[in-house]
N, C-alpha and C positions, 0 to 999 in steps of 0.2 A: 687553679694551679697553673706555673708558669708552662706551656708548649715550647720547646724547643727549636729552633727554626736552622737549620741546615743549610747555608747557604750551597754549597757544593758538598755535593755526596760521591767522590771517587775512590777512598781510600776502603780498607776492610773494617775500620773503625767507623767510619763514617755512616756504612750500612747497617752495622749493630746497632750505632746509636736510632739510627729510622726506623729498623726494628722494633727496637723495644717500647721506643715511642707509641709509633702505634699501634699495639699491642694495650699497650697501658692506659691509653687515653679509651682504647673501644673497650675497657675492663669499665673504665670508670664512669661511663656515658650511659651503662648502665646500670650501674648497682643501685641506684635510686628507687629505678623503677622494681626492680628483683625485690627491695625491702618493702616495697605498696603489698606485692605480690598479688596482682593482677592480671595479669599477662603471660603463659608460659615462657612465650617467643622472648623477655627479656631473661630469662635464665639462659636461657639456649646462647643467648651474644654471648652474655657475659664471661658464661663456661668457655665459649670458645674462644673471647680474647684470652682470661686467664690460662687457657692448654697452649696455645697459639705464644703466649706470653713465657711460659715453659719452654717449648720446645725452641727458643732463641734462649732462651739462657743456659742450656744444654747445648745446641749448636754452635755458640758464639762463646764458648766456654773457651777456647785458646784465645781470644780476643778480646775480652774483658775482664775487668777483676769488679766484680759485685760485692755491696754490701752485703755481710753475712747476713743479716735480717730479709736480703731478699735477691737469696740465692734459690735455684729452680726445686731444692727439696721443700722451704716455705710455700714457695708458688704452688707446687703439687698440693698439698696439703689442702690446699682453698680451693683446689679445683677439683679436687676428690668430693670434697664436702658438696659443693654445686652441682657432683656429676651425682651422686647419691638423688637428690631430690629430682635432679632431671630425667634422671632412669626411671623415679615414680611418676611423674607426668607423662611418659610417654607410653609408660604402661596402662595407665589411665585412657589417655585417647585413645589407642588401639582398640582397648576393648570397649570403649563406650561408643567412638563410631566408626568403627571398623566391622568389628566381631558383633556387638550384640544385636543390634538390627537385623541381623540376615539369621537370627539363631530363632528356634521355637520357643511359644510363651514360656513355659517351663523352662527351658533354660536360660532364657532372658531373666527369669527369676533368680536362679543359681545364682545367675552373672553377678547380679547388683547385690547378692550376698556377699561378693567374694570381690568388688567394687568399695561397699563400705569399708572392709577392713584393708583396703588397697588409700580411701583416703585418710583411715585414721594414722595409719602410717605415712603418710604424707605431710600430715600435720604437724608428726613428730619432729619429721627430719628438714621441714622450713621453719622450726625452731632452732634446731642444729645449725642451719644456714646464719640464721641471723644473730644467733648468738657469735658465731665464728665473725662475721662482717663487723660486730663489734667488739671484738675484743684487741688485747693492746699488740697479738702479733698482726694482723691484720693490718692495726692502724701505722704498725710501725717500718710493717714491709711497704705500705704506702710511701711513707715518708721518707722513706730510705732508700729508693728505687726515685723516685720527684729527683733527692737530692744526687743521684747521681746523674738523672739525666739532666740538671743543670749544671753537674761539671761532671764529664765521664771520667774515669778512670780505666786506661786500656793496657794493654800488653803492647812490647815492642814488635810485634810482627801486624800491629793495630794498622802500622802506615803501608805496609803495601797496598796495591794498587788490584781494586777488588777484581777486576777480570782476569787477574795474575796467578789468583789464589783460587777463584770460586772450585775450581777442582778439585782443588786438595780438602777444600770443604763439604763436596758434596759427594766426594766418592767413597770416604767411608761410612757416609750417611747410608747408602744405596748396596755398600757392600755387603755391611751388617744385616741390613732387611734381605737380601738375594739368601745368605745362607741362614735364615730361618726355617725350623726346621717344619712348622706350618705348612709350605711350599708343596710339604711331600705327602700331607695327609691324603687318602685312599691312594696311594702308588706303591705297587711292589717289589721289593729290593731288588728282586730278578732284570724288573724293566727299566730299571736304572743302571745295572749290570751289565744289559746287552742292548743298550740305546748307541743308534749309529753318531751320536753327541750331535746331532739337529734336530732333534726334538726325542726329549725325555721320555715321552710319554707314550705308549701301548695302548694295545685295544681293552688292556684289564685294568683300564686305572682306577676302577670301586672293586673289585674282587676280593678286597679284602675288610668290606665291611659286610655286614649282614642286610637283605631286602628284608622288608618286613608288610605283611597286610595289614590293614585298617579296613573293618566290616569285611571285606572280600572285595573290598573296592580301590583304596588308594596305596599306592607302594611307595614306600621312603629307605631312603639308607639308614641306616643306624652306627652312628660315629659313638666311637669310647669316649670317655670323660677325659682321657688325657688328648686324643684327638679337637674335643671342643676347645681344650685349654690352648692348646697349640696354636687352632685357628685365632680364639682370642688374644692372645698375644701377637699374633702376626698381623692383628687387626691392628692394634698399638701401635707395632713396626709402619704399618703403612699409614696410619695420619703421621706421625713425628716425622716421616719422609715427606711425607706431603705438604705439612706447614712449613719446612724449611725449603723446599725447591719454588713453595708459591712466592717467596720472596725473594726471587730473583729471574723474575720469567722474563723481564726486560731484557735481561743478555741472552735468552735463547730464543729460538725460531718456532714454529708451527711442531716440529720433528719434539722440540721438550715440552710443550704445551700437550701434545698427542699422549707422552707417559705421564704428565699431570694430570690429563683427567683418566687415566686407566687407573692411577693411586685412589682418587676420590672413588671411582664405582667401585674397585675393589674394596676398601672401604665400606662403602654402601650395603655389598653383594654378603658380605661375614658381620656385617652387622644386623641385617635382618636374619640370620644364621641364627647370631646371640641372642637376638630379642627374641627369637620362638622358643628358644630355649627358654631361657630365660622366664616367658610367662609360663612355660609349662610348669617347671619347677614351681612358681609364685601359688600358681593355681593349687596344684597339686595339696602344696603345705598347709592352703589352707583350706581344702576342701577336703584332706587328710581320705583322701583316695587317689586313682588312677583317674583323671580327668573323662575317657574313653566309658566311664561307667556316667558317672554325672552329667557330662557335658559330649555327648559323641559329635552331634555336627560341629562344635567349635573346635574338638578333634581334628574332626577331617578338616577346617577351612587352615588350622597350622601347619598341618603335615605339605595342604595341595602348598602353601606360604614359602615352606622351608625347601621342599623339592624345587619350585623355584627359583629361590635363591640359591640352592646349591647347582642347580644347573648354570644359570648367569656367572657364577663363580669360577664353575670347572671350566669356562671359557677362558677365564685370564687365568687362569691356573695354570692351563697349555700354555700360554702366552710367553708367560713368564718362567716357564720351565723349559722353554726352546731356545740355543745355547745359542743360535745368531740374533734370538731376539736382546737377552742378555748382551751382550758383544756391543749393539747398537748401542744401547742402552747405556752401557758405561762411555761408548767414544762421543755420545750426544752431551756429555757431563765435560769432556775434554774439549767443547770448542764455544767457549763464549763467545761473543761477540765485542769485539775489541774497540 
């Protein structure tokens, strides 16, 4: 396929088109290998150019006019599919060498019980993949996406002058994920109520979840099902933040480079949140008990996992709920580099 070659890239049209470029080209570089299916690490690209390839056509959405065949609800759709079977791979290696190694023989038996039906569903859904990679909307958001970026098609605000705009671009990117209500999970109304507005945050910011034992030995918090969903979606909010300000880190200094990689850990920090979740549930469904009864030491190795990660987490949690950290945050968006 033809690459596109951008002689000069100043304008707001100009950085959508490099965008999406490469975005598409790191979609495409791999799907070859995704279809051998040999390799996890080539699904993992792939997913992430296709989300990465999303969240520019969502971003860049007052700045282009796309082909319907491959407008960002198409794009989703392909990347959901990929993100499905990537979620069983990764549940896969966790437990094959993560977890079961360090579990007793007996329960290394469980495991690979509950491993077979972990790859027969694997199996299924990189049929699902491949069926989707070939069929005609796939082929034709290909096709459709190539042909614009051999001739774009922009909106009239396409020609200002991208250090002009990146603000207006990136502050309600950043605004939207700030009032997430995720942000607030274990904090109680009161300490928000009678915060000196420099930091949100109290000495009771779990008080309102439940501790919980494990044997008489490990303690965890215990979040509601709407608390997980919250955190999950705030996990959302913060990669779509994150793919979009990574493509523009040329106009900022060290000061935006410092909340790009606090997005990526945060990120990080409520995704291993999800994934312990996440396996508990898997386990549970199909061991059709309380995991704590069949499998207790791999028990405890999630729960020490999850405390963890939710400790790493409540770090930037504070962070980001301290009203001068906020403040910076948005005037470090106000000063490109010109």
């Amino acid at each position: 396929m033809t690459t596109q070659v951008l002689p000069k890239v100043n304008s707001l049209g100009d950085w959508a088109s490099l965008a999406f470029e490469k975005h598409f080209q790191k979609t495409l570089r791999h799907e070859p290998e995704v279809l051998k299916d040999q390799d996890p690490e080539e699904l993992h690209q792939m997913r992430v150019g296709m989300r990465r390839l999303r969240s520019a056509a969502q971003g860049f959405r007052p700045v282009v006019t796309l082909p319907k065949a491959a407008q960002d609800q198409k794009i989703g759709k392909i990347a959901r599919c990929l993100g499905g079977l990537r979620d069983l791979d990764v549940l896969l290696e966790a437990l094959q060498n993560r977890y079961q190694p360090n579990l007793p023989p007996q329960e290394q038996a469980e495991l690979e019980k509950v491993m077979q039906q972990l790859r027969k569903q694997r199996r299924q859904a990189f049929k699902k993949v491949r069926g989707i990679l070939g069929n005609k909307n796939y082929l034709m958001l290909k096709q459709k996406l190539q042909e614009w970026l051999d001739k774009p098609i922009y909106t009239d605000i396409s020609r200002l002058p991208i250090q002009e705009v990146l603000p207006d671009l990136l502050l309600p990117e950043v605004s939207q994920l700030l009032l997430h209500p995720g942000w607030l999970v274990g904090i109680e109304t009161e300490d928000l109520e009678t915060s000196d507005n420099q930091d949100f945050l109290l000495q009771r910011t779990n008080s309102k979840h439940q501790v919980v034992k494990i044997n008489n030995d490990v303690s965890f918090i215990s979040i509601s099902d709407k608390d997980e969903e919250n955190l999950h979606s705030l996990r959302k909010e913060v990669k779509r933040v994150r793919y979009q300000m990574s493509l523009f880190t040329e106009f900022y200094g060290q000061t935006y480079e410092a909340y790009l990689k606090d997005m990526k850990e945060i990120q990080e920090y409520l995704g291993d949140i999800q994934d312990g979740a996440v396996l508990r549930e898997f386990l549970e469904n199909v061991l059709q008990s309380k995991i704590d009864k069949v499998l207790p030491t791999l028990e405890k190795q999630l729960q020490q996992n999850w405390h963890q990660a939710w400790r790493k987490w409540q770090v930037l949690q504070r962070r980001y709920l301290n009203i001068q950290v906020r403040q910076n945050f948005r005037s470090e968006l106000l000063r490109p580099a010109i």
